[in-house]
C-alpha positions in Angstrom: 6.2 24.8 17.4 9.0 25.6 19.5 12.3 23.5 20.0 12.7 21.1 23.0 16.2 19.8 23.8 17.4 16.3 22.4 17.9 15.4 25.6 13.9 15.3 26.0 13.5 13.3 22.8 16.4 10.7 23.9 14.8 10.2 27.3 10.9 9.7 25.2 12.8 7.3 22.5 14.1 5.3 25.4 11.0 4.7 27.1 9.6 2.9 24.1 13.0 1.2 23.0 15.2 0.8 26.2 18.5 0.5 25.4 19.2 -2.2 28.1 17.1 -4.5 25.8 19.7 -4.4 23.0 22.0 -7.4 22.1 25.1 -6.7 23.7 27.2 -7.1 20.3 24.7 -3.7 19.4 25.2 -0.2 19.3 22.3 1.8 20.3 21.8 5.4 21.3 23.4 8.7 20.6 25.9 8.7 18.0 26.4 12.7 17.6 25.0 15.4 18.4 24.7 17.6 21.9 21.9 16.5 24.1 21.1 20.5 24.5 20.8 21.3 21.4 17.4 22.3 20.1 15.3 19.7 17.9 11.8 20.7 15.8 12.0 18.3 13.2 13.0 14.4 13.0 14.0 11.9 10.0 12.8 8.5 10.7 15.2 6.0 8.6 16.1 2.5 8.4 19.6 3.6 7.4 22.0 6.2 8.4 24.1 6.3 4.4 24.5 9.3 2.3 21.4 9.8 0.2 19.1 9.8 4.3 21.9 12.3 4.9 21.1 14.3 2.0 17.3 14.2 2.4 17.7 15.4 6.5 19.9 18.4 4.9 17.1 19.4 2.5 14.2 18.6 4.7 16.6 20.7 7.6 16.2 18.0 9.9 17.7 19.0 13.6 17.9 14.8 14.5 17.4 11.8 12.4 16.9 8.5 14.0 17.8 5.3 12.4 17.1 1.4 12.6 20.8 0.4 11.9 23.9 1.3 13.7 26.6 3.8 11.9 29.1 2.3 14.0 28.1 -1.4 14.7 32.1 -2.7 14.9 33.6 0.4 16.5 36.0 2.4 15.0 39.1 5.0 15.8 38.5 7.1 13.3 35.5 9.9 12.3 38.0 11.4 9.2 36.3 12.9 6.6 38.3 10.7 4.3 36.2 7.9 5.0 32.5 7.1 4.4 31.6 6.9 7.8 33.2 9.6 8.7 32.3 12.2 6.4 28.8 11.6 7.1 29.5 12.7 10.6 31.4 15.4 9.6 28.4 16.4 7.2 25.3 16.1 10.2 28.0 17.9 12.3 28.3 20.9 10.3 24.4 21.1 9.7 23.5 20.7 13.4 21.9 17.3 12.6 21.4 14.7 15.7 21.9 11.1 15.1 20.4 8.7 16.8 19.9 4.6 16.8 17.3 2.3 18.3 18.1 -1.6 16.9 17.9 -4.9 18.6 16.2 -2.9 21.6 13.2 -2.0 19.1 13.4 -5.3 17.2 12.0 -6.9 20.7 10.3 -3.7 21.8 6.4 -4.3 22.2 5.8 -2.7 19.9 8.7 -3.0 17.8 9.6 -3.4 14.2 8.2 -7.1 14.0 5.0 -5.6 15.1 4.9 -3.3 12.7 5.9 -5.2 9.7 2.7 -8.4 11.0 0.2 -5.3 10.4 2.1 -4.3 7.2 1.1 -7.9 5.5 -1.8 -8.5 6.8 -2.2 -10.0 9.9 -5.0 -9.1 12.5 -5.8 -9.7 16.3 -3.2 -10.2 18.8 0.5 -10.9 18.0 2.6 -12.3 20.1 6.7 -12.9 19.8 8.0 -15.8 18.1 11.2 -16.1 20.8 9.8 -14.5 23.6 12.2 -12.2 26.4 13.0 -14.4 29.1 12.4 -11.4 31.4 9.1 -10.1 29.8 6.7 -12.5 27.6 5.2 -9.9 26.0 8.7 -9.0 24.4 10.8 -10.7 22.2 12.2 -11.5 18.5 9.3 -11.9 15.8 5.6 -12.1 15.9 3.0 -14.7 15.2 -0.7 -13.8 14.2 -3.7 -14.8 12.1 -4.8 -13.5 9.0 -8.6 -12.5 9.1 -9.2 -15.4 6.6 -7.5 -18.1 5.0 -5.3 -17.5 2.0 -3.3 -19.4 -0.7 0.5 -19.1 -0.2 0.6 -17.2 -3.6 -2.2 -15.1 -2.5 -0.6 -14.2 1.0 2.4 -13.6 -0.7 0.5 -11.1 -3.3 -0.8 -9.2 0.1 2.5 -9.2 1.6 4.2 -7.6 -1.4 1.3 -5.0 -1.5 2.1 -4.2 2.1 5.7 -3.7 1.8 7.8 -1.0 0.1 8.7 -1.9 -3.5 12.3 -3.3 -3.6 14.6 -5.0 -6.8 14.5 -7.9 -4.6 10.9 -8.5 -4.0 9.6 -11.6 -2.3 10.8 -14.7 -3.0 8.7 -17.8 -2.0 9.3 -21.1 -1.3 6.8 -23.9 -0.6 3.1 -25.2 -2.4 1.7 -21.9 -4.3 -2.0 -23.6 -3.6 -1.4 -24.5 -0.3 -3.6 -22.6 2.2 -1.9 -20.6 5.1 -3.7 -18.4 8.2 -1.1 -18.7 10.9 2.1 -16.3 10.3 5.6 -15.6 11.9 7.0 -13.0 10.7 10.2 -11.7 11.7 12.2 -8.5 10.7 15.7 -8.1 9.1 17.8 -11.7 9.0 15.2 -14.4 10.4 16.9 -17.6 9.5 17.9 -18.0 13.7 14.5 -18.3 14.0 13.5 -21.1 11.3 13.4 -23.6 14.3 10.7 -21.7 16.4 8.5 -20.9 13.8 8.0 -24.4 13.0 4.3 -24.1 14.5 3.1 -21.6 11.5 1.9 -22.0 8.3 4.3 -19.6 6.7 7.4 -17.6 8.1 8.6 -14.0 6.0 11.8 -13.1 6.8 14.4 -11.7 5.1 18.5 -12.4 4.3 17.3 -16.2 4.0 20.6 -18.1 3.0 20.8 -20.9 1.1 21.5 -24.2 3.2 19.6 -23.2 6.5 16.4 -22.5 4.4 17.1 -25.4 2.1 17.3 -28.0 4.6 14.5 -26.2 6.4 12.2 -26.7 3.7 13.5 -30.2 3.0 12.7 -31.4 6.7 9.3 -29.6 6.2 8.3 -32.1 3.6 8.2 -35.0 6.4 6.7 -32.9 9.0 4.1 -30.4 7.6 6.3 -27.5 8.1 6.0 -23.8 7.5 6.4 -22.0 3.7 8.6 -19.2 3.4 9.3 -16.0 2.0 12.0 -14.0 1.8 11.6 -10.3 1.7 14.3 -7.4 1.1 15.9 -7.0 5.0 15.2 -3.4 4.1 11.5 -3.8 3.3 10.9 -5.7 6.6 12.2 -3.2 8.7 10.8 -0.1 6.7 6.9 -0.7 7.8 8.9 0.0 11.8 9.4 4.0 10.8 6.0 4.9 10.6 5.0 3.5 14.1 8.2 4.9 15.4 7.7 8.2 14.7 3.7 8.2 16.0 5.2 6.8 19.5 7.6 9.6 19.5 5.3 12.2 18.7 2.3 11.2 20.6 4.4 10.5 23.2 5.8 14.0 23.2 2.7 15.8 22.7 1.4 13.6 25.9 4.3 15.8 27.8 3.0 19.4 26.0 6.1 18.8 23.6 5.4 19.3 19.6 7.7 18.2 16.9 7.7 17.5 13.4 8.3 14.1 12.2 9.1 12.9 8.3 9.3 9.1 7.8 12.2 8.9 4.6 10.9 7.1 1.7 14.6 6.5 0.2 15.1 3.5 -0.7 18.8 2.2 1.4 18.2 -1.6 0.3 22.0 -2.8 -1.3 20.4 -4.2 -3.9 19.2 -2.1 -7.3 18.1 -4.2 -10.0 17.8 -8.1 -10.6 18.4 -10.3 -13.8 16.9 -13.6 -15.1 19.4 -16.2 -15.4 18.9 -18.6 -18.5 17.0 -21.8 -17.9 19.2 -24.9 -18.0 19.0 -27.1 -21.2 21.1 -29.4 -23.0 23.0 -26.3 -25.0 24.0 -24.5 -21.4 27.2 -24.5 -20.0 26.1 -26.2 -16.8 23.9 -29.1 -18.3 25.2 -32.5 -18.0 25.3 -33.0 -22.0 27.1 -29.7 -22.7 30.0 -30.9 -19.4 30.5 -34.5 -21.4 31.0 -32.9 -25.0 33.7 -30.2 -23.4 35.2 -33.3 -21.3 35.2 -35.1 -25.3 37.0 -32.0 -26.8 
């Protein structure tokens, strides 16, 4: 296997996630690295933080390409002082290539929500919960069957066997028992979409917050809404590497171009461990009896 430029692998990644489809709040593209510098082997991640950085250097990655922007604010500073930039002081110095693809894969077909349907379960054709204006087969989030009816709590079983293990898990709200077959799906933050996946029987997203999904749920009741589940945004996104990193490579290998791909298994989710809260009774702080005897004292 012999180098090819980055340039070549830029112009391949852009031809499956055009960076004229990105929000225009995003940053996508090259980050560092020199367009002719040679690249034999590429680190799929969701996240571009210290411990992928330490995995490319080990691996001796020559580009790693990530889901989420370094720089998604701007910045005027790359000092090694700094968390950002010492990172891109550290892929400097080992000749590593950074690269992001983000909202222009989210609505890429396929894209991330594509790959995260398959992930839990769902078969046949997708198609995008908000379709592109400009392209219907584009667009944020997917909607698809499963192959046969399931329970909410048994979908949500599947789903959690699909996706990588997180503190977080799934969280689920709606009937346990009730029985679901139509899907939206949607990966990283979803809760923009709660309004157009109205028309399914359940919607996983992830970074649910509490009022939108609340009053989601509660004007669900009246009108036969959808369930929902709330996966790690990390998790969601995740299932996208792997199909990522086949495009790339079969894509390549299409042009006579071979290179070695490594889909990162670290897990870059915030969160790293969860706790029980107590249950409310009439000796907790919060409970109504407990708030008159301190009101008493």
């Amino acid at each position: 296997m012999s180098p090819t430029a980055l340039s070549a692998i830029i112009a391949e990644l852009e031809s499956a996630y055009d960076p004229a489809w990105a929000e225009a709040w995003d940053a996508v593209g090259l980050v560092c690295g020199d367009p002719a510098q040679p690249v034999g082997k590429i680190l799929f991640a969701v996240d571009p933080v210290a411990s992928v950085a330490d995995e490319a250097v080990a691996w001796g990655a020559d580009l790693i390409v990530t889901h989420h922007p370094l720089y998604l604010r701007g910045t005027t500073t790359v000092a090694a002082d700094t968390v950002k930039g010492a990172l891109i002081h550290r892929l400097i110095k080992h000749d590593i290539a950074l690269y992001t693809a983000h909202t222009n894969a989210d609505v890429a077909d396929p894209g991330v929500s594509d790959a995260l349907a398959r992930a839990v379960g769902l078969s046949g054709e997708l198609r995008p919960l908000r379709p592109s204006p400009d392209d219907p087969r584009r667009g944020l989030g997917r909607v698809g069957e499963l192959e046969e009816p399931r329970t909410l709590q048994e979908f949500a079983a599947q789903a959690a066997r699909g996706l990588p293990r997180t503190a977080w898990g799934l969280r689920v709200a709606g009937d346990p028992s009730r029985v679901v077959r139509t899907v939206a799906v949607s990966g990283g933050a979803g809760d923009s979409l709660l309004g157009t996946a109205r028309a399914a029987d359940v919607f996983l997203t992830a970074d649910l917050r509490h009022h939108p999904a609340s009053e989601f749920m509660e004007s669900g009741a009246f009108s036969g809404g959808p369930a929902l589940i709330d996966a790690a945004h990390w998790a969601t996104e995740w299932p996208w590497l792997p199909q990522a990193a086949e495009l790339l490579a079969s894509g390549l290998a299409a042009r006579g171009i071979s290179v070695e791909t490594r889909v990162s298994e670290t897990v870059t989710d915030a969160w790293t461990t969860t706790a029980q809260c107590e249950e409310l009774s009439e000796s907790s702080p919060g409970s109504t009896e407990a708030s008159a005897r301190a009101g008493r004292a």
